[in-house]
Each structure stands twice: as C-alpha cells, then as structure tokens.
N, C-alpha and C positions, 0 to 999 in steps of 0.2 A: 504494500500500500504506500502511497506518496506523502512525503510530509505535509505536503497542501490538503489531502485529505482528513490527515490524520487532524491535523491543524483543525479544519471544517467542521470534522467529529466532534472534538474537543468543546469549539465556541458554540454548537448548536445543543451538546449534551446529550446527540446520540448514537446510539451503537453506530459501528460501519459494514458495509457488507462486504466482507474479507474472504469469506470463504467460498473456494470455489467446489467444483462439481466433485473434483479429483480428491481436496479434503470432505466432502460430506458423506463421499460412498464410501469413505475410509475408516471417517467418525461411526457412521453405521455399523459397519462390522465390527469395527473395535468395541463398540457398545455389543454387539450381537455375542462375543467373546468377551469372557469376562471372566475374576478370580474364581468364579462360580463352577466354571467348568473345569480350569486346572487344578483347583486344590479340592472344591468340594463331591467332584464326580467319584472320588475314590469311598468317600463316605455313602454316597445315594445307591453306587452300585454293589454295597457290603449290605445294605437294606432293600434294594429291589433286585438285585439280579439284572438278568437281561431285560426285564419289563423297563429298563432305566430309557429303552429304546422307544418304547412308548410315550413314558412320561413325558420326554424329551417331544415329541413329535406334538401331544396334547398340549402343551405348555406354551410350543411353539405358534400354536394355530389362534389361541387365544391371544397371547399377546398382540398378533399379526393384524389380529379383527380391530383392537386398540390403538395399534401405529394407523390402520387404513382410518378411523374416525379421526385420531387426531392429524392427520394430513387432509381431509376432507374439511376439516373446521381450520383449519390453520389456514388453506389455499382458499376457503368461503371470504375471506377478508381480511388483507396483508396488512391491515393496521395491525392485526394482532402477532405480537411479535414471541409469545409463550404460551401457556396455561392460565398463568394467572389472568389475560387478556380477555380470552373467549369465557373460560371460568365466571370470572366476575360481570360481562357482559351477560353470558345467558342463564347464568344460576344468580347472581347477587353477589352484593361486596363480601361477606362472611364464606362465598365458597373461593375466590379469588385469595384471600387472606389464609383459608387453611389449607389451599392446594399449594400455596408458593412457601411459606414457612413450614410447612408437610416436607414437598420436593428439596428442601434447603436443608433439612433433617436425616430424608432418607441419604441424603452423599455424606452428609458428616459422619454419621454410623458405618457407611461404606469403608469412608476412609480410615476407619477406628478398627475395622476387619482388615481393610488394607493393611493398615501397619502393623496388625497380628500377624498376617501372610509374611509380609516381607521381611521379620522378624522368626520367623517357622523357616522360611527357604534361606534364610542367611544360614542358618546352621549348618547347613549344609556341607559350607565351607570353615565350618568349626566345627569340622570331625563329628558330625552331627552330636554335639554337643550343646546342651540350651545356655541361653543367654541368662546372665543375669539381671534381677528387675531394672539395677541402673544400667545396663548397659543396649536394653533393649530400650528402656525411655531414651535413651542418647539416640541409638539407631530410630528412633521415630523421631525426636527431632530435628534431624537431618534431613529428614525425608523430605519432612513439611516444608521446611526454608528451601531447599533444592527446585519441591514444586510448585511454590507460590513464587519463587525468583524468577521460573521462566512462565508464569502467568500474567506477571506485572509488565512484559515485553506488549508484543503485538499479537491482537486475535490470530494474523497471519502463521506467527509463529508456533501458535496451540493448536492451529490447523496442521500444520509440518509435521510437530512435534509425534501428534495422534495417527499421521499420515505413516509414518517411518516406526510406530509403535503396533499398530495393528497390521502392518504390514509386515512385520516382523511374526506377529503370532499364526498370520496364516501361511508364512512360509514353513513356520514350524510344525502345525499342524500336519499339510501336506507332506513334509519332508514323515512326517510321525505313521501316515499312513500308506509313502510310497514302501517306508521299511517294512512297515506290520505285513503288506501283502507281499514282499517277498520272504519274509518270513513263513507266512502259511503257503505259499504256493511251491516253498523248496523244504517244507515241513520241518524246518529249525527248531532244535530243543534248545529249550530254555537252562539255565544253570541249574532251576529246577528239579528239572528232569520230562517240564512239559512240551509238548511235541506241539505247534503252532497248528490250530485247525479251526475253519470257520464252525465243526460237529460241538464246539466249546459250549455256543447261546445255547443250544437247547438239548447237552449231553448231562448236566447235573442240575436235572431238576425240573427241566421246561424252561418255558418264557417266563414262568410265575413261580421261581421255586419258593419265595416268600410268603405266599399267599395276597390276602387281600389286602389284612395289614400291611404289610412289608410293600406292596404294590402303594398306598396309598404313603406311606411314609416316606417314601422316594422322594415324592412330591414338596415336601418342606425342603431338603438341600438343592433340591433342582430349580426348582422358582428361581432361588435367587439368582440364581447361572443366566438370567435374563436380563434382572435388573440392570436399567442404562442403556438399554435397547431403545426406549423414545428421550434418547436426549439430541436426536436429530431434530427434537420439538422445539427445544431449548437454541439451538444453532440456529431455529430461522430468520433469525432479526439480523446474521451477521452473514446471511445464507445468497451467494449473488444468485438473480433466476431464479426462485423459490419454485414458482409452477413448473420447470421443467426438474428441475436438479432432486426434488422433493420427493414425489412419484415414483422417481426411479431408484433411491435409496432406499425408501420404505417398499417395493416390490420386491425387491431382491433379498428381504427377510425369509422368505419361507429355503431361496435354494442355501443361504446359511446354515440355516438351523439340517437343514439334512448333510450339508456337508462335513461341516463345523462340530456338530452337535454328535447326529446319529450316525454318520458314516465313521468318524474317528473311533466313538465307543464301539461300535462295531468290531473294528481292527483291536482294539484294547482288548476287550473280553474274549477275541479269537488268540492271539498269542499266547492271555492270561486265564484261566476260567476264573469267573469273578468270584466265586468264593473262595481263590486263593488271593486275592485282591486285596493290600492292604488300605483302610478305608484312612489310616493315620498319611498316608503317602501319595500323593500325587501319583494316578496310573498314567500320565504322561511321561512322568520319569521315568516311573517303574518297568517301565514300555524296554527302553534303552539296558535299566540293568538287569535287566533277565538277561537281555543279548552278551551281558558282557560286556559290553560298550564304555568303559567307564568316563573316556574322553567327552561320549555321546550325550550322558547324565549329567555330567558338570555344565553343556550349551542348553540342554533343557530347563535346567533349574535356571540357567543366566534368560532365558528365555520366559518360564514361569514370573522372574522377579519383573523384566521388563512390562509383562501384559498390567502385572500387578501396580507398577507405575505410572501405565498408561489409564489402570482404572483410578490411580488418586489425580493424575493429572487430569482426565472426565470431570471429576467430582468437585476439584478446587475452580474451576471453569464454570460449570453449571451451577454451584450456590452461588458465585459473584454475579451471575445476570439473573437469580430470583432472586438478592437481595435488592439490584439494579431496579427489576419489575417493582419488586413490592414498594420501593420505595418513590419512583414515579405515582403509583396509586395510591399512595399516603398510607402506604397500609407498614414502613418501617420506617427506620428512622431517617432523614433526609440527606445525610454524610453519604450514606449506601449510594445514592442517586448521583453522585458525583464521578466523572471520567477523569484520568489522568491526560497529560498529552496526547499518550499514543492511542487515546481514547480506547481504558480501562478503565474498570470498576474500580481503582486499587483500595479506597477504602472497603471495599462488601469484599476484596481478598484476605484483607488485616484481618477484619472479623474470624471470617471460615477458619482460616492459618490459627486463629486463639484460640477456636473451638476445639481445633484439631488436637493443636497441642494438649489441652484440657485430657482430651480422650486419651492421649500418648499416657496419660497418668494410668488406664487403667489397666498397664503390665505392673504395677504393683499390686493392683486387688485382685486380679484372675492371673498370676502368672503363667498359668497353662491357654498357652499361644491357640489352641484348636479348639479352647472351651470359651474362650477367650471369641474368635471370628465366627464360632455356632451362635454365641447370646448376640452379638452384633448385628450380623448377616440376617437374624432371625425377625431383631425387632426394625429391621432394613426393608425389608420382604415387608412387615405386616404393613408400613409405609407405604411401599413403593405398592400395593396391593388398593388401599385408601384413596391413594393419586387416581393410579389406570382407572377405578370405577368413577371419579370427580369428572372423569375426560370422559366415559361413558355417557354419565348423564347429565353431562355439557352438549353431548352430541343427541341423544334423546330431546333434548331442548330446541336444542338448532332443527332435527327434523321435524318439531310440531310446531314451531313457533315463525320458523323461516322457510314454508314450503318452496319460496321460488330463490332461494339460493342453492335448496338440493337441488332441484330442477337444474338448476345452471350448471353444475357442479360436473366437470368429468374425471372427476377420482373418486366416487361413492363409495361407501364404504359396502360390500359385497351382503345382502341380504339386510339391510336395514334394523327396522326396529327390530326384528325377529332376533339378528346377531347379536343384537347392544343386550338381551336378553338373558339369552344363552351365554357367556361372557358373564354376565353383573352377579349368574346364578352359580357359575362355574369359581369366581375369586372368590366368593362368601364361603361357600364348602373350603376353598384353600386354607380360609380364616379357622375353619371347624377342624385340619387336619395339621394345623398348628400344633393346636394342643393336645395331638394323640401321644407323644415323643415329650419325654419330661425335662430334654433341656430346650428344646423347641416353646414349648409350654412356659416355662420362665420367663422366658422374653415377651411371650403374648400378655403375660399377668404385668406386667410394667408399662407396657402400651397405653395403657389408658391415664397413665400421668402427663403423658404429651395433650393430648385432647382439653386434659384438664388445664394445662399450662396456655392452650391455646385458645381457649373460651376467657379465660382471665384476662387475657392481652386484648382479645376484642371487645369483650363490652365495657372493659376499665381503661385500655388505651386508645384505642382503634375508633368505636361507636363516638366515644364525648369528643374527640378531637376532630371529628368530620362532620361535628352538630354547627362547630364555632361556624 
C-alpha cells in the first residue's frame, strides 16, 4: 500500500483495503487449518475412531451453511464491514455488542490455547521434557510481543504474513499424505511393527468402534478444529473486490475440509490404526516417527509451531478490528476506534496483547499444557458456537425483513430458511454434547460468567451512554 494511502486511511479513520484475492484464499484456508487439527485430532481420534471421518465431514457442512449466510449478508451491503454491522442493523444494538465482545473473547481464549500449544510443541526440543511455570510464562511472552510487533506494521503485511503461514501448512499437509500413500501402497512397517494399510479404518472395530458415545464425543475436540474459518468475515472491510474475491474463498471451504481434514486423517489412521494412536501426540508427527524419520518429526513439529503462530497471529488481527467495530458503534471505549499511520488499530492491539498476557498467567494454575488448551479450546468453541448462531439469525432477519435484497443476491445461501434451521438445531445439541466429557463440561459450567459480565456492561455502560 502507498504512503499516500496509508496517509488517507489514517486522516479519514478508516480501514484500507489491502488485501488482495491471493491473501484472502490464503486467510481462508489458514482459518480452515487450525491448532485444532494438528494437536487436537490425536485426542478426537482416541474417542471416535474412524467415525472422526464423519464428524469431520458433518462439522464441515455446517459450518459451510454459516460462511454461505455470512457472505450473503456481508455482499447484501458493503457498508457492512463485520458482524457487528449486519448484527446490530438487523437484530439491535445488544446483539451487535455481544457478537463483537463475544468474537473478541473467542481469539483471546484461542490464543490462551495457542500459547499452551506452543508451549507443549516447544518440548519437543527439550528432550521432550516440560517447561517450567516461569519458563513457559517467558515463552508466552515472547510470543505475544513477536505477534503484536508484526501487527502494529501494515494490514498488507498480516496478509503476507498469513499468506506464507498457511501456505506453509498445506505444503505440509500434502507432503504428510504424499508419504502416508506411499507408505501403504509399498506396505511399510512401522517401528511398531505395523504394516501400512488402508484395511486399518474398518479392521478394529468398524467405522464406530466407540459407539455412540464415543461417536458423539468426537464432536467436542473436532468443532474446535474449525474455529477461524469465518474470519474471512472479519477481513472484508480490508478485503479489495469483496463480491468477486468473497464467493470464491468461502466456496472452496467444502474441497478443504475433504482435503485438509478427511483425506489427511485418512492416510493417518491407514499407517497408524487409531487405537494405537497416541491422543497426548500430534498424529501428524506421529505420522513421521513411526517411519523412522526423525529429521522428518523435528520439520513437522517446526511446522505444527508455525500453523500455531499463524493461528495467534489470526486472533491478534481479528480482536483489533472488533475492538475497531465496537468502538465506531459506541459500543467500546473510543481509544479502540483510533488508527495509527499505517492505518492500525494499535490501541484495540495494546488491549488484546494485555489480555493475552493476562492469560500467559495461566501456566501457573493449570501447568498441565493439554489440560490447560482442552479448558481453553472448550470454553472457545462454546463462543465461537454463540457467534455462528448470532450470524444465523442475522441472516433469518435479513430473509424476512429484506425480501428484495435476497432476490438481488447471487451468493444465496443454499436452501434458505430450511438451512439456517437445521444448522441453529444442529450447534444447540453441540452445546448439549459439551457436557457429556467432564473436562469438556468445566469449561461449559464457566461460560455463563461471560454472559453475565456482558449484560453488566450493557445496561450499566452501553444502554445510559447512548440515552445522552
């Protein structure tokens, strides 16, 4: 971007549109790939089995109905530059205010998992040996200042950044499954002693060896594997060409999720059968040290830490433009609402960056790094769960209230009110399957202090300040 523009940005006090086509299909995927899949798939597939193939495909399809409404309502009218926009236009000021301090919640906890992750895969390189509390507080606050340093630069640069980060996990990926299949196709044992074969999925046990429970509990570490998938929502204010670049970003979600998601775990569970699967270990690694590979394991874990900084650096990006929102709608405080030169948020960065930090505190009260990213991830999910149904029945609004902008619309969202339905019924059960899982369950019992924190700030700061 030019400094004349940047300049422009700066004196008008709004975003710029920096992102091109090449960063937002990139943003997407890298949202679509998440710590969810590398660290937490080893956990989902120790409790479903191969059903983790389903789940993944179900999870996916839902979501997909979600990205297609919020790209329908976002391209109905490019004033709106988030959630909070349409939110608060077609539901009211109170759903605008608790979908953007919601959204601005779910990445802080993200990044609170983040730094558990990055903190679990550093060990790695310490003889797999755990950190101690100060030393893992140190390695998170490193983290933070690293990625709030290069967010205080250029949107351009957090476009690059995300571009060369998610590009990075899907070479790995692929690289992950051009070995798996020659593995099974030249029937390679493992150090093991197991012989690589796709007869793995359905040799112990069926598709269902867990049953129903075990099928249904899958479902709480898998969810999160998604979260960050519509922060191409969050990108469109900085987004050049919204109606072309938009559509094609949010389409290409469904061949993700088969490539990405179910075709990888495929290859995983053919080299490994999943009940010898450790759920404490990344089967992405795991993948490599069966082979022996140990050179191969050390580029996957450097590759697991990068996805993992790609997803704090998503998260430190997306609270600074809902603080940015909230704070144009009066609904934060008005520092937020401020650009720097290169026209940044940098005050709504400072904030998230001290939240962060905060959270970095709590490798002293959970020092167990995986018990630690399960309470995070969980009470992240019931979040990011909260949001997608806000945008639902944002989009239920906009079809009964604005019949000829759907008319107008050529990105509908497939099946209409029927979808937004099926979808709004389908995350509620995810709520219900929370708390079948007792440390799952923990994080849902705390959720309602957010709620509670977020009705205080409305009718005691929010409601009287908007009366003046």
């Amino acid at each position: 971007m030019s400094n004349q523009n940047l300049s422009e940005s700066h004196e008008q006090g709004e975003l710029h549109r920096s992102l091109s086509n090449r960063h937002l299909q990139l943003i997407a995927i890298g949202g679509a790939i998440g710590t969810g899949l590398f660290m937490g798939s080893g956990k989902t597939i120790s409790l479903a089995g191969p059903s983790i193939l389903f789940i993944y495909l179900i999870i996916g399809t839902m979501v997909f109905f979600v990205m297609r409404a919020l790209g329908e309502l976002l391209l109905s009218n490019l004033a709106y530059k988030s959630f909070i926009d349409f939110t608060t236009d077609l539901i009211g000021p109170w759903a605008g205010y608790f979908v953007g301090w919601t959204y601005w919640l779910c990445w802080i906890t993200i990044g609170i998992a983040d730094l558990s992750a990055i903190i679990y895969y550093l060990q790695f390189f310490n003889n797999g040996l755990p950190f101690s509390p100060v030393e893992g507080a140190m390695i998170s606050v490193a983290a933070i200042v690293f990625i709030m340093g290069l967010n205080l630069l250029t949107v351009r640069l957090f476009g690059e950044l995300e571009f060369w980060f998610a590009l990075i996990k899907i070479l790995a990926i692929v690289i992950l499954i051009a070995v798996g299949l020659w593995m099974i196709f030249t029937g390679f044992t493992s150090t093991t002693g197991e012989v690589a074969s796709f007869t793995h999925l359905w040799a112990n046990g069926g598709f269902f060896p867990t049953g129903v429970h075990g099928f249904l509990a899958g479902f709480q570490i898998a969810i999160f594997a998604f979260v960050g998938v519509e922060l191409v929502g969050t990108t469109a204010a900085e987004t050049k060409d919204p109606e072309r670049n938009l559509p094609k970003a949010i389409n290409s979600i469904p061949i993700r999720i088969i490539i990405f998601y179910v075709f990888a775990l495929i290859i995983v569970m053919s080299v490994t059968p999943w009940n010898r699967i450790d759920p404490a270990i990344s089967p992405f690694v795991n993948l490599f040290s069966q082979a022996g590979v140990a050179a191969a394991a050390i580029l996957m874990n450097l590759v697991v830490l990068s996805s993992v900084m790609s997803s704090m650096n998503s998260g430190v990006f997306s609270t600074s433009r809902m603080l940015f929102g909230l704070s144009r709608e009066d609904q934060g405080p008005k520092a937020f609402g401020k650009l720097n030169k290169r026209a940044v948020p940098a005050n709504a960065l400072y904030f998230s960056a001290a939240c962060l930090l905060l959270g970095a505190a709590l490798q002293y009260f959970v020092p167990n790094t995986v018990e630690a990213f399960t309470l995070a991830t969980t009470l992240s999910t019931i979040l990011f769960i909260c949001v997608w149904l806000l945008i639902i029945w944002s989009y239920i609004r906009y079809y009964t209230t604005r019949p000829e902008l759907h008319a107008k619309s050529t990105f509908k969202l497939p099946g209409g009110l029927f979808t937004c339905w099926v979808t709004i019924i389908f995350f509620i059960g995810m709520i219900y399957v929370l708390s079948l899982e007792p440390d799952t369950f923990k994080a849902l019992k705390v959720s309602p202090i957010w709620f509670i924190i977020l009705l205080i700030g409305y009718f005691f700061f929010y409601k009287p300040r908007n009366k003046k």
